[in-house]
C-alpha positions as CSV (number, residue, x, y, z in Angstrom):
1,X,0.0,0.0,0.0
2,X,1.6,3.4,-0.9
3,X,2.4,5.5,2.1
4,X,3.5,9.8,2.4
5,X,4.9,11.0,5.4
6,X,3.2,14.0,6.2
7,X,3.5,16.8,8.8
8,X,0.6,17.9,11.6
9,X,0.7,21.0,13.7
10,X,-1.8,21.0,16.5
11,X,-1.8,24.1,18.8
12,X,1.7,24.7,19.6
13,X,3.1,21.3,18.7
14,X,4.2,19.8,15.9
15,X,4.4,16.1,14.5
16,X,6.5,15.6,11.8
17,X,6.6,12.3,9.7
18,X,3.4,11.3,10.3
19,X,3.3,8.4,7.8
20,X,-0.6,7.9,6.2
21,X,-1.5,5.2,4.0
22,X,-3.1,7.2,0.8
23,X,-5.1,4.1,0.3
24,X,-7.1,4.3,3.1
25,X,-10.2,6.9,4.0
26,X,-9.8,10.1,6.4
27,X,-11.5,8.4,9.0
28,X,-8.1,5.7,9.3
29,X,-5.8,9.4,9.4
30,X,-7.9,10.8,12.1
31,X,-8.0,8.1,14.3
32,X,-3.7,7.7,14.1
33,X,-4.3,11.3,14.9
34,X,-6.2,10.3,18.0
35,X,-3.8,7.9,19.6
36,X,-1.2,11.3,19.4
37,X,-3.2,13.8,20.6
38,X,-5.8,12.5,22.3
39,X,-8.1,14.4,20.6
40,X,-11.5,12.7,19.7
41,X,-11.9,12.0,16.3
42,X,-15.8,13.2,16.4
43,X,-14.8,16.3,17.5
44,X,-11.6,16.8,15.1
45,X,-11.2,19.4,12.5
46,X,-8.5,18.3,10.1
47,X,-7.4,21.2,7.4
48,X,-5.2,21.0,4.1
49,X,-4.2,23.2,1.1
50,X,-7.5,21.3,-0.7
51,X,-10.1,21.4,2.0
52,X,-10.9,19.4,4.9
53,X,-10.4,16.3,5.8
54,X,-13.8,14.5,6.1
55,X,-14.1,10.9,7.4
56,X,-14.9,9.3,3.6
57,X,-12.2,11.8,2.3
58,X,-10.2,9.4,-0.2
59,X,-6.5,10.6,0.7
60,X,-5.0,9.7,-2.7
61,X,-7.3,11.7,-4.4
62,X,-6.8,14.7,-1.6
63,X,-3.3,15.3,-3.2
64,X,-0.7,14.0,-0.1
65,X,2.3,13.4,-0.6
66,X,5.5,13.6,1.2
67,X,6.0,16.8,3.5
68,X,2.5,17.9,2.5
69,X,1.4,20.0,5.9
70,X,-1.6,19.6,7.8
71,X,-3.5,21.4,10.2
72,X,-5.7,19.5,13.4
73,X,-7.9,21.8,15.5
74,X,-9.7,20.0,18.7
75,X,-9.7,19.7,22.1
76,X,-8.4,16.6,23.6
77,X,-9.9,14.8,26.0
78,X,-10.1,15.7,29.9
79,X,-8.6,19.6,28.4
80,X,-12.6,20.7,27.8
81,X,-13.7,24.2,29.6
82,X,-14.6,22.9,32.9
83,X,-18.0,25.2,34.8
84,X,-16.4,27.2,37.6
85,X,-16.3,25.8,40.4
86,X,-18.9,28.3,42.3
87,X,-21.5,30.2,40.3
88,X,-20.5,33.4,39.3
89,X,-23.0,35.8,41.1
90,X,-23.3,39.4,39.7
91,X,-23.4,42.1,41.9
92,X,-26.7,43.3,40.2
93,X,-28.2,40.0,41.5
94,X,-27.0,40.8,45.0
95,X,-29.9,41.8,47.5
96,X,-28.7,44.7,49.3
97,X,-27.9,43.4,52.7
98,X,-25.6,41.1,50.3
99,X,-24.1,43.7,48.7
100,X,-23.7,45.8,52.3
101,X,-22.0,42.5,53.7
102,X,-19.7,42.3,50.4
103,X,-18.4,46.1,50.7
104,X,-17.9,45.5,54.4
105,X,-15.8,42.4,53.4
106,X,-14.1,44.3,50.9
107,X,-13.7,47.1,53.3
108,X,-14.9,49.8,51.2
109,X,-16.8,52.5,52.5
110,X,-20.3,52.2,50.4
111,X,-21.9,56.1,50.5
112,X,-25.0,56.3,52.4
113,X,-28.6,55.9,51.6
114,X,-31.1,58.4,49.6
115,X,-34.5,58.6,50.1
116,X,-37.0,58.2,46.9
117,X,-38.7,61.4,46.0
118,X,-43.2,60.6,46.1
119,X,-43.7,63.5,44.1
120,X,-42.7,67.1,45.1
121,X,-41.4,65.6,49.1
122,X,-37.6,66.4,48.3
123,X,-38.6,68.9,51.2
124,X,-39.0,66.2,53.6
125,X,-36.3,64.0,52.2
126,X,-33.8,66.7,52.7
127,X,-34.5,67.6,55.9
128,X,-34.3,64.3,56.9
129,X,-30.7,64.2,55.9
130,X,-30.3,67.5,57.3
131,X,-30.9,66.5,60.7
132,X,-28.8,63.1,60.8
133,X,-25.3,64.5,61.8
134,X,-26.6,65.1,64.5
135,X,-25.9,61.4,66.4
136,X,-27.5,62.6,69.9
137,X,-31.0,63.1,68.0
138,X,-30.7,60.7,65.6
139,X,-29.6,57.6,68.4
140,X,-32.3,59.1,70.3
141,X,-35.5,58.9,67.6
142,X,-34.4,55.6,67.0
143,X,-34.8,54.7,70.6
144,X,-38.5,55.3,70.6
145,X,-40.3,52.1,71.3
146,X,-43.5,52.6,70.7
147,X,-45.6,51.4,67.8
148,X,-45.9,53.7,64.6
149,X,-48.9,51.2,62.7
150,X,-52.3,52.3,62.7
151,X,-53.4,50.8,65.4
152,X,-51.6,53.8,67.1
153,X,-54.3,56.4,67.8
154,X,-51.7,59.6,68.9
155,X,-50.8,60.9,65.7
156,X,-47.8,62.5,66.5
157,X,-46.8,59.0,67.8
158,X,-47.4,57.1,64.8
159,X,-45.1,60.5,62.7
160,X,-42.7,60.5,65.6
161,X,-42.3,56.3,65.0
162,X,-42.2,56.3,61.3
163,X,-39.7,58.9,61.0
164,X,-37.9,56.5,63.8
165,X,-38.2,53.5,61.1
166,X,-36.7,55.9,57.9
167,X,-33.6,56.4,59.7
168,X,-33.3,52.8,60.8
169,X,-33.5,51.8,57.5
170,X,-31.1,54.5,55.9
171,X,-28.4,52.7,58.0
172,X,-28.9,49.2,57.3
173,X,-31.0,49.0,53.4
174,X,-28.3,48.7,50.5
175,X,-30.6,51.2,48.5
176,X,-32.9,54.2,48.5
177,X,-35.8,54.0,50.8
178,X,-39.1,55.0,50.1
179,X,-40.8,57.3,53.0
180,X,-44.2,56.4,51.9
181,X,-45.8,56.2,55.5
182,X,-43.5,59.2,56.8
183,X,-45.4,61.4,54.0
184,X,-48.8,60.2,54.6
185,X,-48.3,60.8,58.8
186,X,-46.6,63.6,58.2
187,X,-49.7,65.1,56.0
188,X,-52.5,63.7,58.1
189,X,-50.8,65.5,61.2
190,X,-49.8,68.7,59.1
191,X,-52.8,69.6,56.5
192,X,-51.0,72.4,55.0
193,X,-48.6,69.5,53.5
194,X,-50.9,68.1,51.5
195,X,-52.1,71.2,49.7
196,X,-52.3,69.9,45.9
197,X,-52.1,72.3,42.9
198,X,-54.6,72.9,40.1
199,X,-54.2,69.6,38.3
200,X,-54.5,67.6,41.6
201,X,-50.6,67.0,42.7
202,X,-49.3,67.3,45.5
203,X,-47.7,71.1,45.9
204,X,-44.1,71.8,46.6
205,X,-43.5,73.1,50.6
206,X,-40.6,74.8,52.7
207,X,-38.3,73.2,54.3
208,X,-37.8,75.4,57.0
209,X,-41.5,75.1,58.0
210,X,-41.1,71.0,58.1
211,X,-38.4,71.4,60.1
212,X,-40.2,73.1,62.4
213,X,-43.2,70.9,62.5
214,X,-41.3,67.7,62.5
215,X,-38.7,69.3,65.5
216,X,-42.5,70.4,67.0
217,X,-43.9,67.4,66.9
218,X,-40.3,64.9,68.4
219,X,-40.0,67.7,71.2
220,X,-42.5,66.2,73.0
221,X,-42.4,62.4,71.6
222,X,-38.2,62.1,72.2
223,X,-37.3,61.5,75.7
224,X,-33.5,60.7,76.9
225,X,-31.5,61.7,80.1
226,X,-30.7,60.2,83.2
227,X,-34.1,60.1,84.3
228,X,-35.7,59.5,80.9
229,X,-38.2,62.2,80.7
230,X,-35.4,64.9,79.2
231,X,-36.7,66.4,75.9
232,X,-33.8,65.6,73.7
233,X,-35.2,67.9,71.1
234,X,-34.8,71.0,73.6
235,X,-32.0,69.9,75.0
236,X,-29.9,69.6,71.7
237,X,-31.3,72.0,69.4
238,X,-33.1,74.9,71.7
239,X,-31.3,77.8,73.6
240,X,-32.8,81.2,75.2
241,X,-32.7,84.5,73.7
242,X,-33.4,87.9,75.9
243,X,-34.3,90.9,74.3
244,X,-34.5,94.4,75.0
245,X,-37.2,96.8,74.4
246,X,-36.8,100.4,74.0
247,X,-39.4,102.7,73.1
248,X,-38.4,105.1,70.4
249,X,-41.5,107.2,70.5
250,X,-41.3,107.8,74.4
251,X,-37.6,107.8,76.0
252,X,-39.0,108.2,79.5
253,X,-40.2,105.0,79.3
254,X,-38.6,102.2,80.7
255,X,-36.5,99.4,79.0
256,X,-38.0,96.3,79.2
257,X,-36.9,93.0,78.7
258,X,-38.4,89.2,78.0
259,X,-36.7,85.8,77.2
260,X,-37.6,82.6,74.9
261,X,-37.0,79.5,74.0
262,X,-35.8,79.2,70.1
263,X,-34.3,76.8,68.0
264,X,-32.8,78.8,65.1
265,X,-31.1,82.7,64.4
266,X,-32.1,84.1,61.2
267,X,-29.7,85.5,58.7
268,X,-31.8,88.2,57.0
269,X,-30.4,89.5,53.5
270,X,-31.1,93.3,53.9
271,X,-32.5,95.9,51.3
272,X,-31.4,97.8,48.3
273,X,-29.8,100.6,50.3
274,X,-28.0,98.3,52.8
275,X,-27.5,94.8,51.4
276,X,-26.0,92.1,53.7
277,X,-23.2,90.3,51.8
278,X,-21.9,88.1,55.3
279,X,-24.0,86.0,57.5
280,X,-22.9,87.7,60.3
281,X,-24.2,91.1,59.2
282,X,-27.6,89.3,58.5
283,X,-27.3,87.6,61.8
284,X,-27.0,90.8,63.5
285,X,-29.5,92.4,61.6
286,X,-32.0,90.0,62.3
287,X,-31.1,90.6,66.5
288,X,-31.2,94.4,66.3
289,X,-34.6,95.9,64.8
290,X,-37.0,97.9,64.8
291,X,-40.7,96.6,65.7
292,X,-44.0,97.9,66.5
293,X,-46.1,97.5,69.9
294,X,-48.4,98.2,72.1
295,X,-47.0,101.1,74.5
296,X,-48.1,101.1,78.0
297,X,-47.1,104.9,78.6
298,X,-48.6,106.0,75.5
299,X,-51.4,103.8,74.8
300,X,-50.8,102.8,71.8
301,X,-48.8,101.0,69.2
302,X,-45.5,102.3,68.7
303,X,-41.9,101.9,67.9
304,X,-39.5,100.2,69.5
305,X,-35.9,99.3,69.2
306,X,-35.8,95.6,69.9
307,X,-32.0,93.9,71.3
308,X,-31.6,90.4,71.1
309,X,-28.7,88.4,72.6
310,X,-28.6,84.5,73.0
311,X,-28.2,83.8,76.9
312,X,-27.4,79.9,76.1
313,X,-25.3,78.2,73.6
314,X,-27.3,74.8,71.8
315,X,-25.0,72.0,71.4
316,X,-26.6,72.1,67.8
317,X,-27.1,75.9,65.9
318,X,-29.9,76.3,63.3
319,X,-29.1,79.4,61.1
320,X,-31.9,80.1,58.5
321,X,-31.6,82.6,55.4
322,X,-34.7,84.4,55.1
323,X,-34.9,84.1,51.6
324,X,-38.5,84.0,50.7
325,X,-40.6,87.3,51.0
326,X,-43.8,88.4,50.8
327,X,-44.1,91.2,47.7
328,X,-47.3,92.5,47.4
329,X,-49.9,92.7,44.3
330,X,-49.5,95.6,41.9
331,X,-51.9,97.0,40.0
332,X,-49.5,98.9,37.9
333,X,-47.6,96.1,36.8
334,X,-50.0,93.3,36.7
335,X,-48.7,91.2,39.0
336,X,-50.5,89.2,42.3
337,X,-49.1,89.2,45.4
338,X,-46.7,86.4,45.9
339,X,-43.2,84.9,47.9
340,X,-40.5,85.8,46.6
341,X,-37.0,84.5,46.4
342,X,-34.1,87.0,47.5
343,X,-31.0,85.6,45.6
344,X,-28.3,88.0,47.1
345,X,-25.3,86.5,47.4
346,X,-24.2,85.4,51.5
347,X,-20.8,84.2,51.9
348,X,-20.5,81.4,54.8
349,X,-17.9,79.8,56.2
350,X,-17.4,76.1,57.7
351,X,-16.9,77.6,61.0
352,X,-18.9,80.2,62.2
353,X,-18.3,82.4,65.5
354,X,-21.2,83.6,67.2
355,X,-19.6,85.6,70.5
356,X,-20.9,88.9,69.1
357,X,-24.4,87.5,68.8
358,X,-24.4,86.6,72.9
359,X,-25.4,88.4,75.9
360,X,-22.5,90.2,78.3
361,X,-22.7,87.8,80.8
362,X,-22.6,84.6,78.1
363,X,-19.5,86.4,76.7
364,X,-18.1,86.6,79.9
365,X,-17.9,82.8,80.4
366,X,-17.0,82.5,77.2
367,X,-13.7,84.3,77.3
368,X,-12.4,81.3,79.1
369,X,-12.3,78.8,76.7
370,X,-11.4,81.8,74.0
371,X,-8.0,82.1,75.9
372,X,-7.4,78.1,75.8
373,X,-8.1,78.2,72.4
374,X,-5.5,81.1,71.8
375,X,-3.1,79.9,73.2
376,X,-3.3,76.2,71.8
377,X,-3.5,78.3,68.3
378,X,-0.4,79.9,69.2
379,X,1.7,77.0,70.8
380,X,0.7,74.8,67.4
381,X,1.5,78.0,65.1
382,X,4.6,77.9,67.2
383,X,5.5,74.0,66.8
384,X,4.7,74.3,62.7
385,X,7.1,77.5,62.3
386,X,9.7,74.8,63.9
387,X,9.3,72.1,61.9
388,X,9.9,74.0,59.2
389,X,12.9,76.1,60.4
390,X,14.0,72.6,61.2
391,X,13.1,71.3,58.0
392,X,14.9,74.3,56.0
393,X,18.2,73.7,58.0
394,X,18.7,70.2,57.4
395,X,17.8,70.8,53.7
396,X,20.5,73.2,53.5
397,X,23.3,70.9,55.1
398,X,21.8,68.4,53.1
399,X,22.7,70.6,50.4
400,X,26.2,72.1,51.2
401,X,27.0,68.1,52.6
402,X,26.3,66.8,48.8
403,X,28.3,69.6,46.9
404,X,31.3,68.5,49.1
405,X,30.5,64.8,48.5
406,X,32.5,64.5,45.4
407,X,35.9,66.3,46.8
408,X,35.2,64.0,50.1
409,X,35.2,61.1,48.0
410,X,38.5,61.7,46.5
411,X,40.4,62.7,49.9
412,X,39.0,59.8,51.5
413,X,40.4,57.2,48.7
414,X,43.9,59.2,49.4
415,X,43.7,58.7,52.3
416,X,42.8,54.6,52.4
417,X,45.5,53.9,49.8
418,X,48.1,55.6,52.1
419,X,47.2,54.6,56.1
420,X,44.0,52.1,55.0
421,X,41.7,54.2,56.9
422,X,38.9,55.9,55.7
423,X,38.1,59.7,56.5
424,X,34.9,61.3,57.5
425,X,33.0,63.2,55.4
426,X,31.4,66.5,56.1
427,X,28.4,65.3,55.5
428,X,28.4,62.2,58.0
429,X,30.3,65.3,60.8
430,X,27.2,67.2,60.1
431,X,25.0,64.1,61.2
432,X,26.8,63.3,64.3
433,X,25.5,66.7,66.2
434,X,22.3,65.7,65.3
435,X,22.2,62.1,66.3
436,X,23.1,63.3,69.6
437,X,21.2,65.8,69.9
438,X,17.9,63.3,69.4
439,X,19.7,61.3,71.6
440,X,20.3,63.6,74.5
441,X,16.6,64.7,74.1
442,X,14.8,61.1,74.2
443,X,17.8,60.6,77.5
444,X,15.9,63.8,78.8
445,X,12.5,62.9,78.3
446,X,13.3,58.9,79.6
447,X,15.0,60.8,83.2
448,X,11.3,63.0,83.7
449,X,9.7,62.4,86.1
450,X,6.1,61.1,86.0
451,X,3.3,62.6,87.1
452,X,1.7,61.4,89.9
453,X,-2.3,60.5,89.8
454,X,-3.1,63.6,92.3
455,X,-0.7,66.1,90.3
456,X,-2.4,65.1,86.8
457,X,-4.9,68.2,86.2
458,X,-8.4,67.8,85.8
459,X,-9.7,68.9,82.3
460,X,-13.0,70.0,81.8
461,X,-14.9,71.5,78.6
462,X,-14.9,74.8,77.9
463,X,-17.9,76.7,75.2
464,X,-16.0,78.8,72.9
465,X,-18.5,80.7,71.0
466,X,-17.3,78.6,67.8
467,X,-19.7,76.3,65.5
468,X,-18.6,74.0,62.7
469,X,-20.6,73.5,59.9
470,X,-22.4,69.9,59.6
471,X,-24.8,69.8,56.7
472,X,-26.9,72.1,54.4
473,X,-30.4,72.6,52.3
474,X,-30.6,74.1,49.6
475,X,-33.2,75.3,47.3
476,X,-32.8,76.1,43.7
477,X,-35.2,77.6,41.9
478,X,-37.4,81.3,41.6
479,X,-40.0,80.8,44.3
480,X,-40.8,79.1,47.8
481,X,-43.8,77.1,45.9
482,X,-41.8,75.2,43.0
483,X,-38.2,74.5,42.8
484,X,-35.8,71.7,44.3
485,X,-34.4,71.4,47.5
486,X,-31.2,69.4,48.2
487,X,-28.7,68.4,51.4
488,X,-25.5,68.4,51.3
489,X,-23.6,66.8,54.3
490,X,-20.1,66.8,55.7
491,X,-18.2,63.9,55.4
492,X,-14.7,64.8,56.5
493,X,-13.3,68.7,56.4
494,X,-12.8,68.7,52.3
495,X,-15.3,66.2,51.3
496,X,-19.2,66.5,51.7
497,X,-22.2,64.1,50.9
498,X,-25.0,65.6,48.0
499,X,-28.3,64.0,48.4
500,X,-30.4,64.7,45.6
501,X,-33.3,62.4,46.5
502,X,-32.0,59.0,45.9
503,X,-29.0,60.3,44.2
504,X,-26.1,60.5,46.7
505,X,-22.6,61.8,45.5
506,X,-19.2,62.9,46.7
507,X,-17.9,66.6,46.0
508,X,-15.2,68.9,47.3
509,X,-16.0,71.7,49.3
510,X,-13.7,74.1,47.4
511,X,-15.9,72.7,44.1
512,X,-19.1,74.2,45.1
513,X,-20.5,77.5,46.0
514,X,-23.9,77.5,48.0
515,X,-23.7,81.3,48.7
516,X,-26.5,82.5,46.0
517,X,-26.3,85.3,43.4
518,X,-28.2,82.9,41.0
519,X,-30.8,81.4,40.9
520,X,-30.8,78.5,38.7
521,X,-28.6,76.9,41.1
522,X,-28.6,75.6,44.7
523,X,-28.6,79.0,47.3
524,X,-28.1,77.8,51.2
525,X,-31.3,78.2,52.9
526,X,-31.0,76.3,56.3
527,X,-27.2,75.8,58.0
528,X,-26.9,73.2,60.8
529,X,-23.4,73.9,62.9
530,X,-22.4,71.8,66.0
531,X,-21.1,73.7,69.3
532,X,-17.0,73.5,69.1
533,X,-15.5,73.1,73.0
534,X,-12.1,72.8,74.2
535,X,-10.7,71.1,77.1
536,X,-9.3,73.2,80.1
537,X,-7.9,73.4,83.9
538,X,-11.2,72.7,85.9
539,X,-10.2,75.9,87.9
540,X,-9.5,78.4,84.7
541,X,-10.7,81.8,86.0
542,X,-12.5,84.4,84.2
543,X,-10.9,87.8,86.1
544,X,-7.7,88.4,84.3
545,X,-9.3,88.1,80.9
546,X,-9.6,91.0,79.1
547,X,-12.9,91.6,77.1
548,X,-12.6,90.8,73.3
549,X,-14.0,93.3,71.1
550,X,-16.7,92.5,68.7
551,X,-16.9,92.8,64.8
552,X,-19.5,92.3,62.5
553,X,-17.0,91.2,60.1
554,X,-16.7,87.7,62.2
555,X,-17.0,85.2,59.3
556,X,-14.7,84.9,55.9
557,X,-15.6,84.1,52.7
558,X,-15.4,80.2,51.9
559,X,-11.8,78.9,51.2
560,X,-11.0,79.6,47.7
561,X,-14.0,82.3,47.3
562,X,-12.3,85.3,48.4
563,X,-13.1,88.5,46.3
564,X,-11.6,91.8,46.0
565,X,-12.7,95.2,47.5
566,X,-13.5,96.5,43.8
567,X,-16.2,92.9,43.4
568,X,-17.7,93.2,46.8
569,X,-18.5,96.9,46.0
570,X,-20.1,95.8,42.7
571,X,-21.8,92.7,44.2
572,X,-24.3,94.7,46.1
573,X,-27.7,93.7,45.0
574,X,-26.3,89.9,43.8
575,X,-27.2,88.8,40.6
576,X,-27.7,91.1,37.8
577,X,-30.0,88.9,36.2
578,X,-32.3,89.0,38.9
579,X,-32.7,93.2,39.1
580,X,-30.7,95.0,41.6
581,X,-32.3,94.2,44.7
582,X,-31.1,90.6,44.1
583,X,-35.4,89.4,44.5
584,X,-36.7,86.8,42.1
585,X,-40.5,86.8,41.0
C-alpha cells in the first residue's frame, strides 16, 4: 500500500513524519491522529491546502504526498472548559444586605442611603438628611419604642415612630428607601402639607416650616436623660434669647426686657440701600430691629428698638436665610401678590463664630475657653514655624554636605591607599551633632519624672462661642412654591455628601458654591453647625481676661472664594439677572 509521510501541527506542537496510507479513507488518518493527541476523532477538524479532511475523504485523491502540511484543531480529552467551580454571582443579582456584607468584606466605605422622591417631598427627604449628623438626636428617635402602625391612635406617635423606622433603615437598606408612611403621617398631622395644585398634585412646601413641624412634633415624643423624661429635642437643638425693648417714641419709658425658648437665628439679607453680603451682618440684623407694639405709657402702638442676645449656647445651631418674601400685588404692573426668592449672594464659612451675637454675661464665660483656644492656636503655630525652620536647616546641610560629596570622596580614597583608613565626610560630621542631639533629648525625656495621679490636672470643657458647619439645604429655583431642594452633608473637612433624593454623591468643598447670586442653582437656605468646645484646667478663672472686642465682620468668605474690594463693592444687590435688589418673581 503506498504510504506519504506527512506533517501535523496542532496548537503549539508539531508532528512531523506522520506516515498515512493514501489508500485508506480520512477516518483511518484521524484516528492515528487520536492515539497522538488524544483528541477525539468526532470532535476533530482536520485542514489541508485542498479542503478538509472529512471521514470518507479518499487521501490519494486529496493530493498527499511527502512533507504535504496539515493542520488539526480540537480539544483533547479531559482539556474541555470545565463550569467554575462556584457560580459566578453578579453584583446586580445581590440583595442589598448582600451587597452591604460584600463592601464590608471588601472594606470599602459604600456612600449612604437616599431617600426616593413621592412627588414634590424632596422637602422632607432633605430635611431628613439634614438632621442626621446630629448622632444625639438621631440615636435618640431611634430609641423610641413605641408602635408607629395604625393601630396607634396619637398621631404625633405614629409620625414621631415612622420617621424612627426611615432612619433605621437608611443605616442598614443597601438602596434608596421609600418614605411612603412618613409622607402620609406627616400630612394627616400637618394639612398644609398636602395642599395639591390645580391639576390635583401634590404642591411643593418649605423646608424650614417642616423642620419646624417635624422638631415640634419629636420635642414632645423624644425623651433621653438620666431620668428618661429629658426632651432631647430641647435639649440639643433649643437655647434662650433675651431681648430688650426700647421705646423710640417715648424715652422716659422704661426698657424692658423678655426671654424665649428658640431653635434657630435668622440671617436676613437686607435691602437695596444696605444689602448684607456676610451672615454675620444678617445675623446681627435679624437681632437688632426695629418693631411695633403696644406702649403702656402711651397707649398705643409704637416703635420700639428691639436687642436680642442668645443667653445659652445649643450644642446644635440652626441658622436660617430668610430668603423668601412676601411682595405684594400691583396694580401697575400686573402682577399678584406672591413669595419671593431673595437671591443675594451670602458668603459662609465652615466655621462660624457667634460671640458677638451673645449676651454680656454669656460672653463673659466664654472668654475662658477663647484664651485656651489662643493659646493652643499659638503653641501649634509655634510647633509648625519649627518644623519648618528645622526642616529648612537640614535641607541646607543636606545641600552644602552633597556639593562636598565628590571632593570627600576623593580625599578619603587618598587617604585609604596611604594609612588604609577611611576619613569622614562633612556630610556624616554634620549628622553626628544631630544624632546626639535626638539622643540627648529622648535621655531627657526617659529621666522625667512622672506625674503622679493627684498632680495630673483635671480637664474639663470649655464653650467657645465657635460652631462648625455639619450639613446644608438648599433650594434652587425662583419661588418658595416650586423649585428643588437638596442636602449636602459633611463627610470629613474637604469632602461633603450631595443627596439629591436618591441620588447620593461625593464633592469637594472648594468645588461648590452654596452662597446664591443665582438662581438656577442651589442657594443655602437652612445651615446646621455643631457647638465647638475645648478642654481646660477645671479651675480656669474668668478675672484676668480681658474683654474681646466685637466685629461684625466675624466670618470669611469660603476657602477659595475670596473676592476683592473692587467685586464686593459691585456685588451689592447679587445677581444682575435677577434686578438690583437681588429678588426673584
Amino acid at each position: 500500500m503506498p504510504s506519504v509521510k506527512v506533517q501535523v501541527k496542532w496548537g503549539k506542537q508539531v508532528y512531523n513524519e506522520v506516515e498515512v496510507e493514501t489508500s485508506e479513507p480520512g477516518v483511518l488518518l484521524k484516528t492515528q491522529l487520536w492515539t497522538l493527541t488524544g483528541v477525539p476523532v468526532e470532535r476533530m477538524k482536520l485542514m489541508g491546502t485542498k479542503g478538509i479532511v472529512k471521514d470518507d475523504t479518499d487521501l490519494a485523491a486529496f493530493g498527499l504526498k511527502d512533507g504535504s502540511k496539515l493542520t488539526l484543531i480540537g480539544t483533547a480529552e479531559g482539556k474541555e472548559l470545565q463550569p467554575p467551580s462556584e457560580k459566578t454571582v453578579f453584583v446586580e443579582d445581590l440583595t442589598p444586605a448582600q451587597k452591604a456584607k460584600l463592601l464590608k468584606e471588601k472594606q470599602v466605605e459604600p456612600l449612604p442611603m437616599g431617600l426616593v422622591n413621592l412627588g414634590t417631598t424632596c422637602y422632607v427627604n432633605s430635611v431628613v438628611q439634614f438632621l442626621k449628623p446630629a448622632k444625639e438626636f438621631t440615636n435618640a428617635i431611634k430609641g423610641v419604642t413605641a408602635g408607629g402602625g395604625p393601630g396607634q391612635v396619637d398621631p404625633e406617635m405614629r409620625l414621631t415612630a415612622s420617621f424612627r423606622d426611615v432612619y433605621h433603615q437608611l443605616e442598614m437598606a443597601g438602596e434608596p428607601i421609600p418614605p411612603m408612611l412618613a409622607i402620609q403621617n406627616l400630612r394627616d398631622r400637618f394639612p398644609q402639607f398636602a395642599q395639591r395644585g390645580p391639576r390635583g398634585v401634590f404642591m411643593q412646601q418649605d423646608a424650614e416650616e417642616c423642620l419646624n413641624a417635624l422638631l415640634n412634633t419629636f420635642r414632645d415624643k423624644i425623651k433621653g436623660g438620666a431620668s428618661g423624661s429629658d426632651r432631647v429635642v430641647d435639649k440639643l437643638f433649643s437655647f434662650t434669647l433675651s431681648s430688650t425693648y426700647k421705646c423710640l417714641e417715648n424715652e422716659k419709658e422704661e426698657e424692658t426686657t423678655a426671654t424665649e425658648e428658640t431653635r434657630k437665628l435668622s440671617c436676613h439679607m437686607g435691602n437695596q440701600l444696605h444689602p448684607v453680603s456676610l451672615i454675620s451682618q444678617g445675623i446681627k440684623l435679624s437681632l437688632d430691629e426695629d418693631v411695633e407694639k403696644m406702649s403702656p405709657t402711651l397707649g398705643k402702638n409704637a416703635a420700639y428698638k428691639k436687642t436680642s442676645r442668645m443667653e445659652t449656647l445649643p450644642e446644635y445651631l440652626t441658622v436660617h436665610f430668610v430668603r423668601f418674601e412676601w411682595k405684594g400685588a400691583s396694580a401697575a404692573a400686573g402682577t399678584e401678590a406672591t413669595k419671593a426668592k431673595v437671591c443675594r449672594r451670602v458668603e459662609f464659612s465652615r466655621t462660624l463664630d457667634a460671640y458677638e451675637f451673645c449676651s454680656k454675661d454669656l460672653q463673659r464665660t466664654l472668654r475662658v475657653g477663647r484664651k485656651i483656644q489662643r493659646e493652643k492656636d499659638e503653641e501649634q503655630a509655634a510647633l509648625r514655624n519649627k518644623a519648618l525652620e528645622d526642616t529648612s536647616v537640614s535641607a541646607k546641610k543636606e545641600s552644602d554636605s552633597k556639593e562636598k560629596d565628590t571632593k570627600d570622596t576623593k580625599d578619603t580614597k587618598d587617604n585609604k591607599e596611604k594609612d588604609g583608613d577611611v576619613k569622614m565626610t562633612d556630610g556624616e560630621a554634620a549628622a553626628k551633632p544631630a544624632a546626639a542631639a535626638q539622643e540627648a533629648e529622648a535621655a531627657a525625656a526617659a529621666a522625667a519624672p512622672e506625674k503622679k495621679e493627684d498632680e495630673i490636672e483635671e480637664l474639663v470643657d470649655y464653650d467657645t462661642g465657635n460652631f462648625q458647619l455639619l450639613s446644608i439645604i438648599t433650594h434652587q429655583g425662583r419661588a418658595a412654591d416650586s423649585g428643588h431642594y437638596i442636602a449636602w452633608v459633611r463627610k470629613t473637612e474637604d469632602e461633603w455628601l450631595k443627596f439629591d433624593d436618591d441620588k447620593v454623591s461625593d464633592h469637594k468643598w472648594k468645588d461648590i458654591d452654596l452662597t446664591g447670586g443665582r438662581n438656577d442653582y442651589h442657594i443655602a437656605y437652612l445651615l446646621l453647625l455643631k457647638k465647638l468646645t475645648v478642654k481646660g484646667p477645671k479651675d480656669a478663672k474668668v478675672e484676668d481676661i480681658d474683654e474681646e472686642p466685637t466685629s461684625m465682620d466675624v466670618d470669611k468668605p469660603p476657602e477659595g472664594q475670596e473676592k476683592s474690594e473692587e467685586e464686593k463693592g459691585k456685588e451689592g444687590g447679587g445677581d444682575k439677572k435677577e434686578g438690583s435688589d437681588g429678588m426673584s418673581l
